[in-house]
N, C-alpha and C positions, 0 to 999 in steps of 0.2 A: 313420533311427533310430526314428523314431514307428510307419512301416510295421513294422518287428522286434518294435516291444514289442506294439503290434496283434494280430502274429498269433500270438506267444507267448503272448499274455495268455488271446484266444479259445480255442486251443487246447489250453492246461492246463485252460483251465475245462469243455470238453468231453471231456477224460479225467477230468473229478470229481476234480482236485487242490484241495483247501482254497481258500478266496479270497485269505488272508493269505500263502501261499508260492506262490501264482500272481504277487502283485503284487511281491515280492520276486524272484522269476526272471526275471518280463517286464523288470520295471527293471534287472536286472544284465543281461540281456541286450540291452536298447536303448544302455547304455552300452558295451559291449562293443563291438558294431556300428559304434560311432565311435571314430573313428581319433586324434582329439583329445581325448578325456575321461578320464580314469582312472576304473579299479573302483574305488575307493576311496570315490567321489562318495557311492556306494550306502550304503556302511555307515554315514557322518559327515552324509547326509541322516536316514537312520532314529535314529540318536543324538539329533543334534540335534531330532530332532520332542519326544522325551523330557523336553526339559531346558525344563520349564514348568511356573511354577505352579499354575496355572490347571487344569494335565490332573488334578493331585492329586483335584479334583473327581469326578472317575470313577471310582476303587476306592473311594472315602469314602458315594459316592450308591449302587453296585451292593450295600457292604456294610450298608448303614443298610435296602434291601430286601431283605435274606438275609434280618437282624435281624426283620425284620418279619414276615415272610411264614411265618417254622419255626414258630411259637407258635399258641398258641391264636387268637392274630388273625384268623388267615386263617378261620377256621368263623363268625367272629365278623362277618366281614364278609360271610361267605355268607348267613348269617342274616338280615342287614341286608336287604340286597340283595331279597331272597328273599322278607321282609316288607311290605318296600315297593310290589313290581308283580305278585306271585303271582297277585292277585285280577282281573285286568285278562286279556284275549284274548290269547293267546301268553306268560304271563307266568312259567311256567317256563323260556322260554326267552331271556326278555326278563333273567330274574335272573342270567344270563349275561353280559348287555350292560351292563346296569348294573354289576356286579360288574367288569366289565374298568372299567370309566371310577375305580371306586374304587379299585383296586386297581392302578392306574396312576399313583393318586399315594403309593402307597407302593414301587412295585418299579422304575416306567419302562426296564421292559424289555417286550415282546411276549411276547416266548419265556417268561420265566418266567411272565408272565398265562397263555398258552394252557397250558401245564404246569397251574400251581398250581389254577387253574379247570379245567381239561377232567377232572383226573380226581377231581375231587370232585364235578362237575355234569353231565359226559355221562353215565356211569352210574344215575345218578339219574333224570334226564331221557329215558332208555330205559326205564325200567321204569316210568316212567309214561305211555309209550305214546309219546313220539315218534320221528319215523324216524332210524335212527344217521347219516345220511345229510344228513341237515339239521341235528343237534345238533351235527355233525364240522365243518357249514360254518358255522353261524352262531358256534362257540366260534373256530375259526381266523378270519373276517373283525370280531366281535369285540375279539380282543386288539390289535388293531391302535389303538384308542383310547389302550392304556394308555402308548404314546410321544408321547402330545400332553399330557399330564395330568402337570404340575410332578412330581418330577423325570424331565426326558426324557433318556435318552442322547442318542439322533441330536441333537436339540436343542443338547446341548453342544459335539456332533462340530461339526454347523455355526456355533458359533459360534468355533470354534477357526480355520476353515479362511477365513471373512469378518469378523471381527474385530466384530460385534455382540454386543452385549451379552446374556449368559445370559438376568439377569434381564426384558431385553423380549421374547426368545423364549419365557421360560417365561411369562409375563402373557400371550402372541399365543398360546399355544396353549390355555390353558384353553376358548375359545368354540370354534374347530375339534371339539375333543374332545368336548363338549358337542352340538355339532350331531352329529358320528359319532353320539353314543348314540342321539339321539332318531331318527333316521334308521333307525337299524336295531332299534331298538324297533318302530318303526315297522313294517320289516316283519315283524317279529314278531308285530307282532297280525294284519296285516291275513293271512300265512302261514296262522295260526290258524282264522282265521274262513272263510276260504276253502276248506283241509283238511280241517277238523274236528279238531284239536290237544284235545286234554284241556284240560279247564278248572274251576280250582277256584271254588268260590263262596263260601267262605267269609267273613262279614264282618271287616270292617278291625279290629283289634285295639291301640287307641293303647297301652294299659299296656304289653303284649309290646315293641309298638315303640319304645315311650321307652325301654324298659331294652336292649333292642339296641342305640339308638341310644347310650347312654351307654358302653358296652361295647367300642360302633368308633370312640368320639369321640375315643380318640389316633391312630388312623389316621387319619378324614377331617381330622383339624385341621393334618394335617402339609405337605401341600400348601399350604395355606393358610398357615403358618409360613414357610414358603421363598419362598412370594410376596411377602410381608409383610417378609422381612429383605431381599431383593434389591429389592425398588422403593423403600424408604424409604433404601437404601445404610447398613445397620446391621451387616451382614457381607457379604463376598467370597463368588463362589460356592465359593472353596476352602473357605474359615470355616463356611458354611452345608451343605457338606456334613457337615467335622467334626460340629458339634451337631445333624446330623443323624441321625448314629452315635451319636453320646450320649442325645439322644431316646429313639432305639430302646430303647436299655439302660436306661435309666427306666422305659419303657412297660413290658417287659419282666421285670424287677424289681420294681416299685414296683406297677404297676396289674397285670397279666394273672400276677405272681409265678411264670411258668412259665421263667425266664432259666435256664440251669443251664451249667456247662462247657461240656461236650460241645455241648450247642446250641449255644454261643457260639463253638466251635471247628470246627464242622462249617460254619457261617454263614463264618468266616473262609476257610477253607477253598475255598466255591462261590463265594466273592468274588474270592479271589483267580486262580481259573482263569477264572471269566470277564473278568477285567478284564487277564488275558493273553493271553486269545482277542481282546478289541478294542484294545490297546495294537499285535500284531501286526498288526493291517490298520493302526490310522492310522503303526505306524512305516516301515510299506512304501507308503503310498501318498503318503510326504512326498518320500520316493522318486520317483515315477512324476509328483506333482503339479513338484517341479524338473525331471524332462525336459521337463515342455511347458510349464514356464516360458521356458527355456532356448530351447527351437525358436520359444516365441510363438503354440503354440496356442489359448491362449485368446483371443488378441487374434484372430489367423486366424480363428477360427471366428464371434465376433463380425460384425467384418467382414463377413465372409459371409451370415450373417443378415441383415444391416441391407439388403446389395446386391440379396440373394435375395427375400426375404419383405418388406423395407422394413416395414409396419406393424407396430406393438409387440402387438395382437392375439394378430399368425397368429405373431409370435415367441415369445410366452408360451402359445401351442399345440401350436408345435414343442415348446419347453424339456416341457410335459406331456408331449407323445407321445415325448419321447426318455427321460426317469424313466421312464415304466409299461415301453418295452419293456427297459429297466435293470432296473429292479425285479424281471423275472421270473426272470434270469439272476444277476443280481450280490446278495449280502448288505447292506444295510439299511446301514450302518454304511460299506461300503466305498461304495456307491453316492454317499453324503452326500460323501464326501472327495475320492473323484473329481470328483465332476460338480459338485462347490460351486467350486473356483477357476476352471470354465468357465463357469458361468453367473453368475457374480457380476458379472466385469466385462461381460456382456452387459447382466443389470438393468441396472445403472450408467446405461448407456448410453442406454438406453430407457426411462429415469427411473423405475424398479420399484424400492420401497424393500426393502433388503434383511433388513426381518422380516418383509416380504409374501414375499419369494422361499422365505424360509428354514422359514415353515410350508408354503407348496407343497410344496417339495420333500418333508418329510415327510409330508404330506399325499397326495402323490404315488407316491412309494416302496414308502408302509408298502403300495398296495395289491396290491404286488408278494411281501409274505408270506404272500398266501395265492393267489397266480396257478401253476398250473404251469407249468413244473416244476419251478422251484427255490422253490415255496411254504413256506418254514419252517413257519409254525401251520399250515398244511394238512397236511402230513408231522405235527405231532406231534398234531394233531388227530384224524386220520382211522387214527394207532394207536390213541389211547384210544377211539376207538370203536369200532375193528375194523372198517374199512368201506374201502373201495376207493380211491383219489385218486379215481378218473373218478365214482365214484357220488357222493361229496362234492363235486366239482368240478361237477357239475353241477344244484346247490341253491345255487350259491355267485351267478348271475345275477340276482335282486333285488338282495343288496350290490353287487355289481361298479356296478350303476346307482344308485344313492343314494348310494356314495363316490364316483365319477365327479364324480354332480350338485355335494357336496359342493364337491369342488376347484376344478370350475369358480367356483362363487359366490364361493370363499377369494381364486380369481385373477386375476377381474375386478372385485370390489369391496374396493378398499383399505383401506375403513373397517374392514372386520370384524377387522383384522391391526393396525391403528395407535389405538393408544390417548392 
């Protein structure tokens, strides 16, 4: 049965069928395959993954970033951004990096950062002289901050599938995301100084930037709002999505007064398709997660590990090198759902606390949206640039090595994850 959904699954995904009716035909089909199951499993597994209040969380956080990101905010935070490290070596390109860590805590999607940033800042950043080729790669490795920086999807997705708490994932991922930026600021200067990158000199400006800063202070404060209600336990992350949504509509209304219908309908609208783009993979892979409950995969593969590699190490090196070559093929979302009931009870086991696993794994993953060939931000990258995957793709080896470094330190020092 496991062998059937294997090779169905591979091979829809190598005809470039969708992820979500990949994992829905693999699973009818591994049930099929058995002579003692019924079809039926299929459809009353994907029902049931639905019926949670907890998932409400997800259309309420997607659409509280629609809210945010259609207004005036988003120039407001480019601005930010922009003010802040312009004057520093690589810092047009660096207002990039920064701008995804801030804007990650208003959308915590990748996709919409690389979107909303790439095409207000690669063109920009071309005409001021640097190569499309490295603006395409540093904007798709980038947005990948903006899933660690309160509110995260994947962060929700895994907490749904190992039963930890939102709120300590979303506390565990502030400093991850944090380190991403600086990392790749990083090499955004050091790119700079070594190229010959355009460089402005202008002096630091505090009047401009206190009024910027007052301008994105209902954006930066909102992450910090959702941190602040989920560790004090003053709302549910269902709750704290709601008045997340309401937030927005304030902000929107009351301080930036740009809210109008049609924006609030259009916002509804890219909410609700995307939050039926990832309801489809997690209701299919509740699916695929009960056939290897079922056979006792997870526990098999455990096993295995422990007999194979015995130290908990080279096992948390495996579990990295089985995510990155996931990451390259499988969607960000589905990856989390699959490969969280397998490795959860492996942590377990090898006494890896499961909000260390659970930023890895994201940690892990996200590096796989901008790997090819199934790089998402590198695909919507390397269109707003105009520039080739393989010319992009290969400016993209300084991050490959400073998120790499990243993971490892998130994976073997526990401290950094346990608050």
């Amino acid at each position: 049965m496991i062998g059937v959904m294997v090779i169905v699954f591979f091979g829809l995904l190598a005809l470039s069928v969708p992820v979500g009716h990949v994992l829905v035909i693999a699973s009818g089909a591994a049930i099929w395959s058995s002579d003692s199951l019924p079809l039926m499993i299929v459809a009353q597994q994907m029902y049931n993954q639905t019926q949670s209040f907890p998932m409400l969380a997800l259309p309420f956080f997607i659409l509280a970033g629609s809210l945010m990101m259609s207004g005036r905010l988003g120039q407001n935070l480019i601005d930010f951004a922009t003010t802040l490290v312009q004057r520093f070596r690589g810092g047009l390109a660096s207002v990039t990096v920064v701008g995804s860590m801030v804007f990650g805590g208003v959308s915590g999607s990748s996709v919409a950062d690389a979107t909303a940033l790439g095409s207000m800042l690669i063109p920009w950043q071309k005409r001021e002289g640097y190569p499309a080729g490295f603006v395409a790669a540093n904007n798709s490795a980038a947005a990948s901050i903006a899933i660690l920086i309160p509110p995260s999807i994947p962060l929700i997705l895994y907490s749904l599938v190992s039963g930890v708490s939102v709120g300590a994932l979303f506390l565990a991922g502030v400093l991850p995301g944090i380190a991403l930026t600086v990392v790749f600021v990083l090499v955004c200067n050091i790119s700079a100084r070594v190229r010959g990158f355009p460089h402005r000199t202008q002096p630091f400006d505090w009047r401009r930037f206190g009024r910027l800063f007052l301008q994105a202070s209902p954006a930066l404060a909102m992450p910090f709002l959702i941190l602040v209600l989920l560790r004090f336990g003053f709302a549910t992350p269902t709750e704290v999505s709601v008045l997340a949504v309401l937030y927005s509509l304030v902000a929107g209304v009351v301080f930036y007064r740009d809210m109008t219908w049609r924006r609030f309908a259009d916002a509804v609208i890219s909410a609700g398709v995307a939050t039926g783009v990832v309801m489809l993979v997690i209701m299919a892979s509740a699916a695929i997660g009960w056939i290897m409950t079922f056979v006792q995969a997870p526990q098999a593969f455990a096993e295995w590990c422990l007999q194979t590699l015995q130290a908990p190490w080279l096992i948390v090196l495996a579990m990295i090198g089985i995510m990155l070559v996931a990451g390259m093929f499988i969607d960000l979302p589905a990856a989390v759902l699959l490969l969280g009931p397998i490795f959860v009870p492996l942590a377990e086991t090898i006494g890896m606390d499961l909000v260390q696993l659970g930023i890895v794994m994201v940690l892990t993953l996200a590096v796989g949206l901008y790997t090819p060939p199934v790089g998402t931000t590198l695909f919507i990258s390397s269109s707003i640039a105009r520039v080739s995957i393989v010319h992009a793709s290969k400016e993209l080896w300084p991050y490959y090595l400073m998120a790499l470094t990243v993971v490892l330190l998130f994976s073997y020092i526990p401290a950094l994850t346990l608050h």
